[in-house]
C-alpha positions as CSV (number, residue, x, y, z in Angstrom):
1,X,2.7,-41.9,-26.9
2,X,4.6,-44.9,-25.6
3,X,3.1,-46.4,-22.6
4,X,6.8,-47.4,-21.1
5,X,8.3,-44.3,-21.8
6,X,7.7,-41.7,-18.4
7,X,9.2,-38.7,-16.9
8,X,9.0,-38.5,-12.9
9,X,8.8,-34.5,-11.7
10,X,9.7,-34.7,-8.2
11,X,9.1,-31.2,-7.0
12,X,12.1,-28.6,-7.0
13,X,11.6,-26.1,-3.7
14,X,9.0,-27.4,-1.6
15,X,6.9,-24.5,-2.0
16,X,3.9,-24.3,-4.3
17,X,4.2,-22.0,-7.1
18,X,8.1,-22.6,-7.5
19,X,7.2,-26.1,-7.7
20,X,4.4,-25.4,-10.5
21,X,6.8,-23.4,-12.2
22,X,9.4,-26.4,-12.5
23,X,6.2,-28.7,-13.5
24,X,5.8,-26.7,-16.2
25,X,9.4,-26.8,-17.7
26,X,8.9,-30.6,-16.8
27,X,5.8,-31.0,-19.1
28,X,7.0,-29.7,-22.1
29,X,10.0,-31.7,-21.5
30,X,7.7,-34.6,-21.2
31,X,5.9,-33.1,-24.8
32,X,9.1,-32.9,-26.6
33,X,10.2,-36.5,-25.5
34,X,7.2,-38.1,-25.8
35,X,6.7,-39.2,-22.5
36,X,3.9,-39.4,-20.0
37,X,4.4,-37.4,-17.1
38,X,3.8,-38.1,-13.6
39,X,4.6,-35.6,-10.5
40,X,5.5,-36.4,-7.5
41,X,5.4,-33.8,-4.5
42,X,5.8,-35.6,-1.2
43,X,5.3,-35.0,2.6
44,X,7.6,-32.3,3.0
45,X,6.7,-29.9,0.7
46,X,5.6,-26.9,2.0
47,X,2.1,-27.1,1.6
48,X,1.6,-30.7,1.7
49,X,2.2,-32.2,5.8
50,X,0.2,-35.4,5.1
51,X,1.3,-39.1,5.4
52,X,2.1,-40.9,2.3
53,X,-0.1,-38.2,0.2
54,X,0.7,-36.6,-3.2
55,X,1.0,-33.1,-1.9
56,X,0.1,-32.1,-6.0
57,X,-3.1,-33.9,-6.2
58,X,-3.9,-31.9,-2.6
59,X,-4.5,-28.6,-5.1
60,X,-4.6,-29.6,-9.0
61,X,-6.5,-32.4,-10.7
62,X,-4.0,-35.8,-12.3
63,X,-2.1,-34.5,-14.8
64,X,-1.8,-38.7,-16.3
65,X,-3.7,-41.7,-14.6
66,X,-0.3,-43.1,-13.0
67,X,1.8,-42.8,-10.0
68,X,5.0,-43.1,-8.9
69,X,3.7,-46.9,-7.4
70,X,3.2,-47.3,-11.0
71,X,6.5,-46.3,-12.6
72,X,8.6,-48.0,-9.6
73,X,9.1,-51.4,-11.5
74,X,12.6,-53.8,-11.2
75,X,12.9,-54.2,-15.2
76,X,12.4,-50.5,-15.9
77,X,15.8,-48.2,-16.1
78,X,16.3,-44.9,-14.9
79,X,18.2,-41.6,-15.9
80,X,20.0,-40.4,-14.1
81,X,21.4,-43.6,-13.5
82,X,21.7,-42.8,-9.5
83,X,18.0,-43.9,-9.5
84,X,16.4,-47.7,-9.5
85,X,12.9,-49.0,-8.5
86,X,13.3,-48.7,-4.8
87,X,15.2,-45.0,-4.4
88,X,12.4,-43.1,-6.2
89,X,10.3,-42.1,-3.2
90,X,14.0,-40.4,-2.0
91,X,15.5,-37.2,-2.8
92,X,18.7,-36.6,-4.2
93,X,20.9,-34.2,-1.6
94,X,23.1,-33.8,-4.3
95,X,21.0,-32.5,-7.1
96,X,22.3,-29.3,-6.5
97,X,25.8,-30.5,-8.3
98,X,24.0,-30.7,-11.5
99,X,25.4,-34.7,-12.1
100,X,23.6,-36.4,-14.9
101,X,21.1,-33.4,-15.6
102,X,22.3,-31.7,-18.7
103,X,19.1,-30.5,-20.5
104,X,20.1,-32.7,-23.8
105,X,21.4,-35.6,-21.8
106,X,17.7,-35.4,-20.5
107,X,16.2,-35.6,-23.5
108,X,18.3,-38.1,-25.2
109,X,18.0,-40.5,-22.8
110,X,16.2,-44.2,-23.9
111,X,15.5,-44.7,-20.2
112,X,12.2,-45.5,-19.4
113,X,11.8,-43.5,-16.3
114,X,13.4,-40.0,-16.5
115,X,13.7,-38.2,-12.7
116,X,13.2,-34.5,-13.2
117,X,14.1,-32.9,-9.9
118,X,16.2,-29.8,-11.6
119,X,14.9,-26.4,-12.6
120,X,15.3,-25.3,-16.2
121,X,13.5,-22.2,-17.3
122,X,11.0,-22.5,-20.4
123,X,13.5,-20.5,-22.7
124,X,16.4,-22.6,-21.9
125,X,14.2,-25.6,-23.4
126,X,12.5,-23.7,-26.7
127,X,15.9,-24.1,-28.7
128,X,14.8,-28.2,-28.3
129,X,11.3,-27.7,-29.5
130,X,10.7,-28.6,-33.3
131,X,8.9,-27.2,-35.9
132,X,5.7,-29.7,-35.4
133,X,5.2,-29.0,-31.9
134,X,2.3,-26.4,-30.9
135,X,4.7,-24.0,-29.0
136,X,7.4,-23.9,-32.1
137,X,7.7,-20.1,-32.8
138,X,6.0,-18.9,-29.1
139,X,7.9,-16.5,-27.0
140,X,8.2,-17.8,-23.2
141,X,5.3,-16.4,-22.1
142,X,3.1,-17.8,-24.3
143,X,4.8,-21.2,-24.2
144,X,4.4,-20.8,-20.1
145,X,0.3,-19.7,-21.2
146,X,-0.1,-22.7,-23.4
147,X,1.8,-25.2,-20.5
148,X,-0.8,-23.7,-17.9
149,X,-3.9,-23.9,-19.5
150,X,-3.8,-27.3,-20.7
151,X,-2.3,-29.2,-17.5
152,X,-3.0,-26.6,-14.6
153,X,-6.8,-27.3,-12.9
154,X,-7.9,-26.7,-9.6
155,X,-9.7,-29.1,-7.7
156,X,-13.7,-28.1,-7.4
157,X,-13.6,-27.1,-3.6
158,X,-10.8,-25.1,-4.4
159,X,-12.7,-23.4,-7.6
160,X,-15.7,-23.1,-5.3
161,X,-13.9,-20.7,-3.0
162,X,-12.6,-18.2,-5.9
163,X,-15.9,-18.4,-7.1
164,X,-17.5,-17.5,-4.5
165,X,-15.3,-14.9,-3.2
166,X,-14.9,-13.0,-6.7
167,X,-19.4,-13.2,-6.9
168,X,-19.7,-11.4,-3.2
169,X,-16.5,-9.3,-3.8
170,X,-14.8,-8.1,-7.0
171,X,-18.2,-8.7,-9.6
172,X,-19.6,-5.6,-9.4
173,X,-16.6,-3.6,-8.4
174,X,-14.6,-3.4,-11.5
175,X,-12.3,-2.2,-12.6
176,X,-10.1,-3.9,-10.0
177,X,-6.4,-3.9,-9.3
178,X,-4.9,-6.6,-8.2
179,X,-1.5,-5.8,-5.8
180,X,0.8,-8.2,-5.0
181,X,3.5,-7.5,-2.0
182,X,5.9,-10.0,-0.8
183,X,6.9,-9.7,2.9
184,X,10.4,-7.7,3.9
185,X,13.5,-9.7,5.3
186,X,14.6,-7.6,7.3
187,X,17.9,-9.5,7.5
188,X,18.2,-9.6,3.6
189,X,20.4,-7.2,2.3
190,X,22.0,-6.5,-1.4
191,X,24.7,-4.5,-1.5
192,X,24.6,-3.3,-5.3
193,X,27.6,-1.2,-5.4
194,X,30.0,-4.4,-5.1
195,X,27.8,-6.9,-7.0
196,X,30.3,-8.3,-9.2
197,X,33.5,-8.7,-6.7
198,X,32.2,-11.9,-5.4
199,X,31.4,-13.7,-8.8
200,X,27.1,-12.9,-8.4
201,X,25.4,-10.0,-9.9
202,X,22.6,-10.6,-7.8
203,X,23.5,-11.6,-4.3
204,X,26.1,-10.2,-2.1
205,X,27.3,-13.6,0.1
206,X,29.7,-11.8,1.8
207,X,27.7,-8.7,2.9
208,X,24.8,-10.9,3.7
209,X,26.4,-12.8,6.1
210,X,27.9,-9.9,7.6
211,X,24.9,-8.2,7.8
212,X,23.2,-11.5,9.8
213,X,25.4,-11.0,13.0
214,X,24.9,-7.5,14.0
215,X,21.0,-5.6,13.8
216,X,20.1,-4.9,10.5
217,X,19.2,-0.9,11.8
218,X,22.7,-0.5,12.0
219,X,23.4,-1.3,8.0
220,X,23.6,2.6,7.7
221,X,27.0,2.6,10.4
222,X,28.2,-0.8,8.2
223,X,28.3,1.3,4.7
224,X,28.7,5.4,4.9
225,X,29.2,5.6,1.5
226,X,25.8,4.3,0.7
227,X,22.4,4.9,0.8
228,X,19.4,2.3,0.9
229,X,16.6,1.7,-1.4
230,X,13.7,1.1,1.0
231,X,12.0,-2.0,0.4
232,X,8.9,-2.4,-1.8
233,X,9.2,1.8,-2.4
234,X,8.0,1.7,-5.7
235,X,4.4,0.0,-5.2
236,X,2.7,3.3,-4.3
237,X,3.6,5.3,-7.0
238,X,2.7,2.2,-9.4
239,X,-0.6,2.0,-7.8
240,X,-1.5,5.8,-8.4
241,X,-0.9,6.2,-12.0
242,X,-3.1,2.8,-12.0
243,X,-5.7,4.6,-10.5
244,X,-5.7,7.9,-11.7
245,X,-5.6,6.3,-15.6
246,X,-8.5,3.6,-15.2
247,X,-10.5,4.8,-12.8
248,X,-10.1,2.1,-10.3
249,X,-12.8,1.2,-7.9
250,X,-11.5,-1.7,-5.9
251,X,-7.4,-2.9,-4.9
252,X,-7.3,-6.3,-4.2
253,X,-4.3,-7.0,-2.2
254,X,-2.0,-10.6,-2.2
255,X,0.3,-10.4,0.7
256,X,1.5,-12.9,3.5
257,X,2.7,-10.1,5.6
258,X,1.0,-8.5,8.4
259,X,1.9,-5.3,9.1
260,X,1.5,-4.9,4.6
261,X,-2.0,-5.3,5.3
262,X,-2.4,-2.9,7.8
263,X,-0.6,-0.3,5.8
264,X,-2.5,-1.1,3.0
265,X,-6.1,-0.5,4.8
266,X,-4.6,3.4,6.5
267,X,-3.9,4.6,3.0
268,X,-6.4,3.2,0.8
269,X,-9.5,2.2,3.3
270,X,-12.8,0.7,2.1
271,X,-11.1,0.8,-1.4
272,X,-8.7,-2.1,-0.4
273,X,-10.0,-5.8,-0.7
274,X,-8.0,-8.9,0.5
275,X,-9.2,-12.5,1.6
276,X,-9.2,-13.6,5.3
277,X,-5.9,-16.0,5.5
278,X,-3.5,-16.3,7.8
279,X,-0.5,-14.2,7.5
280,X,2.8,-13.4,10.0
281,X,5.0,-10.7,10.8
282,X,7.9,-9.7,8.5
283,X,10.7,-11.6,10.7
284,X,8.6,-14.9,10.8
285,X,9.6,-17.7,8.7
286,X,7.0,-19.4,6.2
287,X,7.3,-22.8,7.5
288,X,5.7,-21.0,11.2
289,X,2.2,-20.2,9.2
290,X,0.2,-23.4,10.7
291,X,0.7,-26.7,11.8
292,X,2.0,-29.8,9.7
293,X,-1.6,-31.0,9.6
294,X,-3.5,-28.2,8.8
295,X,-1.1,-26.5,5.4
296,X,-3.6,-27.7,2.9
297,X,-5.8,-24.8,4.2
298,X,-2.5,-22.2,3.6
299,X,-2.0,-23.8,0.4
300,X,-5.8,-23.3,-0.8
301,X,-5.5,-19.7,0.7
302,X,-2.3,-19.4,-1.8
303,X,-3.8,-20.4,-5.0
304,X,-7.4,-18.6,-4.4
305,X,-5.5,-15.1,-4.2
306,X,-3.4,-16.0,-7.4
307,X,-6.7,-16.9,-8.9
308,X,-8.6,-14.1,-8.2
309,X,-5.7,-11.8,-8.9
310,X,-6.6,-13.3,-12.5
311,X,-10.3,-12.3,-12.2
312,X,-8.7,-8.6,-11.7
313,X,-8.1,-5.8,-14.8
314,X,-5.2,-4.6,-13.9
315,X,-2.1,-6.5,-12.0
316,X,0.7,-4.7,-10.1
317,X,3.3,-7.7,-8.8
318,X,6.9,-8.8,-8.1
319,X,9.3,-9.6,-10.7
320,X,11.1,-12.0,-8.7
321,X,8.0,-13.8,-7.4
322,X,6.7,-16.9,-8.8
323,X,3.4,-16.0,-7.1
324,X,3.6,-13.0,-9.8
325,X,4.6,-15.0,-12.2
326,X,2.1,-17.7,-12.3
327,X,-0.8,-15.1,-12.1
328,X,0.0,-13.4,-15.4
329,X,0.2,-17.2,-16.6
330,X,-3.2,-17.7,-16.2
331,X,-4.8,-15.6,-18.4
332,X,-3.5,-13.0,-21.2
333,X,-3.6,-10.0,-19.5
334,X,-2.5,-7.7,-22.5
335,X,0.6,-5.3,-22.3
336,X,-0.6,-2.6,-20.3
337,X,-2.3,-4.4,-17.9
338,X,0.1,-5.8,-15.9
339,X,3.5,-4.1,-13.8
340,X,6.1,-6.5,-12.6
341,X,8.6,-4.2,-10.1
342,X,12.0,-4.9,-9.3
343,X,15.1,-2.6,-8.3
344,X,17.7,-1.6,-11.3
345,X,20.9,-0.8,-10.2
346,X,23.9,-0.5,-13.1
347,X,21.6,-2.7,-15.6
348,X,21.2,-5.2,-12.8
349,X,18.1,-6.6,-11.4
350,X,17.3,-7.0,-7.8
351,X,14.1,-7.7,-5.8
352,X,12.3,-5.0,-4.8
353,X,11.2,-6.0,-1.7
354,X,14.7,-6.4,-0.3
355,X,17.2,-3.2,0.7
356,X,19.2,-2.5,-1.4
357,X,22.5,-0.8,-0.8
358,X,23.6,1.6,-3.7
359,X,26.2,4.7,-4.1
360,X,25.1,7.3,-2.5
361,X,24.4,10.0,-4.9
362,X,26.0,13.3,-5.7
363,X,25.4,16.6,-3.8
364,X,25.6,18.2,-7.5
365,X,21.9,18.7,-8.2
366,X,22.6,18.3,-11.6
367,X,24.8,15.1,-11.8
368,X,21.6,13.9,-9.5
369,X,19.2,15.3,-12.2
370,X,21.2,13.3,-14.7
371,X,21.3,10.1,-13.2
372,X,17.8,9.7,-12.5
373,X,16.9,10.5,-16.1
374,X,18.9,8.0,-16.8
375,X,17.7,5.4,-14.1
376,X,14.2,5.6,-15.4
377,X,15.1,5.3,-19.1
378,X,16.8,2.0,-18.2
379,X,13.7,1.1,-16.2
380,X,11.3,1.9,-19.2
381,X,13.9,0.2,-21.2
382,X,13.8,-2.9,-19.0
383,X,10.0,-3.0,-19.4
384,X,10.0,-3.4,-22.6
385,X,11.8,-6.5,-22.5
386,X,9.6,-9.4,-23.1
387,X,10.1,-13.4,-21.8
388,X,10.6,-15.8,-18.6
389,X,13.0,-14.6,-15.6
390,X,14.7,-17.5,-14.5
391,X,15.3,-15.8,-11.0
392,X,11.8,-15.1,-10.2
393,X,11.2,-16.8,-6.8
């Protein structure tokens, strides 16, 4: 490997496993160019809040002995060319318009410093891998596996915790589920009857701004011809079949909501494990979880309930969740271990822990017979369906 030749992953969202996710897409951009890789993640992120610190190197060990210091030098060049020695430590605002960050203008590029600030999902990049590379002929997944376990480590006080947790906990409980429940919006609504008018299958614009100025109660009034799916509906009846197959002793619970948690302990009492972090109430923004000095502890928190989700049998999560995502990344769980959820609407995808505004059905008890039949062969159909989900989140 060249030792001028470098790729710069500046992190993507500012949150943790979004970011990780992008790192991922970035390394085996890195792999296919030859370049060393060096990530940057800087005060803002979500989890970070220090000074002048490398919010990465906070949770996961190096992934190359350099820094951005290191790579920030007057004779080297840049792509994209919007970037020089003394703009690195910035952020582009407009990243979002895509300039200069076509996937093969990327990886063509004789630059010694290439700035990857975009998101590409794994299977937009396989096409580019060749036929001596060790992911040539994996599906996404397994390229996403193989990414994971040879740059991903936690630091040791972070492995400590799971360690220590999983001994006095889940070690002599198993089998154990693992659950994990993203918090409701309550102001987030898809309205999937009208999903292509505006140009986006997935996200209502319109409606959602709509729905923002008036009290989201009231969303029944705004559409009488509808009827709403009722956020994160379909975890229960996932979680019994789990139990009721493979005996399961112990469901340990991933959630950053509070009011999940207490739902969660009245239906399934001493059976119901979960760590003692700090969560918030389903209207509370993220950002309002701790101070800016203190989010290394919410960070930690964060990756030792994806870990030990990993230490579980069984895995019940959210398709749309890069949480979920990572923790089937971190270990082969096997087909029938794991359950991703989602709402499908007319072959569409939403997130299932969002409403979700469909037609409202028949009266015919028989057209409604029907259409259910035919709602959960497209749902066994979709599970079928292997690779990434470039709109996990």
């Amino acid at each position: 490997m060249s030792s001028d030749r470098f790729i710069l992953i500046k992190a993507w969202s500012y949150t943790l496993w979004a970011d990780i996710d992008h790192v991922l897409s970035q390394l085996l951009i890195a792999e296919i160019t030859n370049r060393i890789p060096v990530i940057y993640w800087p005060t803002h992120c979500l989890h970070n809040g220090f000074v002048q610190t490398n919010g990465f190197e906070l949770y996961f060990e190096p992934i190359s002995g350099y820094t951005i210091y290191h790579i920030a030098k007057p004779e080297y060049t840049y792509y994209p060319p919007i970037w020089d020695s003394d703009s690195l430590l910035a952020d582009d605002r407009d990243r979002d318009t895509w300039m200069y960050r076509n996937i093969g203008d990327i990886i063509s590029s004789n630059a010694n410093v290439v700035v990857g600030d975009a998101y590409y999902n794994v299977s937009e990049l396989i096409p580019f891998v060749k036929k001596q590379h060790s992911t040539y002929g994996m599906t996404v997944e397994q390229t996403y596996h193989y990414l994971y376990g040879k740059y991903i480590k936690i630091k040791p006080d972070i492995e400590m915790e799971v360690q220590g947790y999983y001994n006095s906990w889940i070690k002599n409980n198993h089998p154990v589920l693992a659950v994990h429940v993203r918090r409701v919006d309550e102001n987030e609504v898809f309205d999937a009857r009208n999903s292509k008018e505006y140009g986006n299958q997935y996200w209502n614009k319109v409606y959602k701004r709509y729905i923002k100025k008036r009290n989201p109660e009231k969303i029944r009034r705004l559409s009488p011809k509808g009827r709403i799916k009722k956020p994160n509906g379909l975890y229960h009846s996932e979680i019994r079949k789990y139990v009721e197959k493979y005996n399961i002793k112990k469901i340990f619970l991933l959630t950053d909501c509070e009011e999940t948690v207490k739902e969660y302990q009245k239906l399934y009492g001493t059976k119901l494990l979960f760590t003692d972090g700090k969560r918030i109430k389903s209207g509370d923004e993220a950002s309002q979880m701790e101070s800016p000095m203190i989010k290394r502890r919410r960070g930690i928190e964060l990756i030792k309930d994806t870990y030990l989700a990993a230490k579980c049998d069984f895995f019940i999560g959210n398709d749309f969740s890069h949480l979920s995502h990572t923790a089937l990344r971190i270990k082969d769980w096997g087909d029938k271990s794991v359950s991703l959820l989602y709402w499908l609407y007319k072959k569409l995808k939403y997130p299932i822990n969002v409403k979700l505004i469909v037609k409202k059905e028949s009266n015919n008890i028989i057209i409604r017979t029907i259409k259910r039949a035919i709602e959960l062969f497209n749902e066994y159909k979709e599970r079928l369906i292997k690779g990434g989900n470039k709109y996990a989140k």
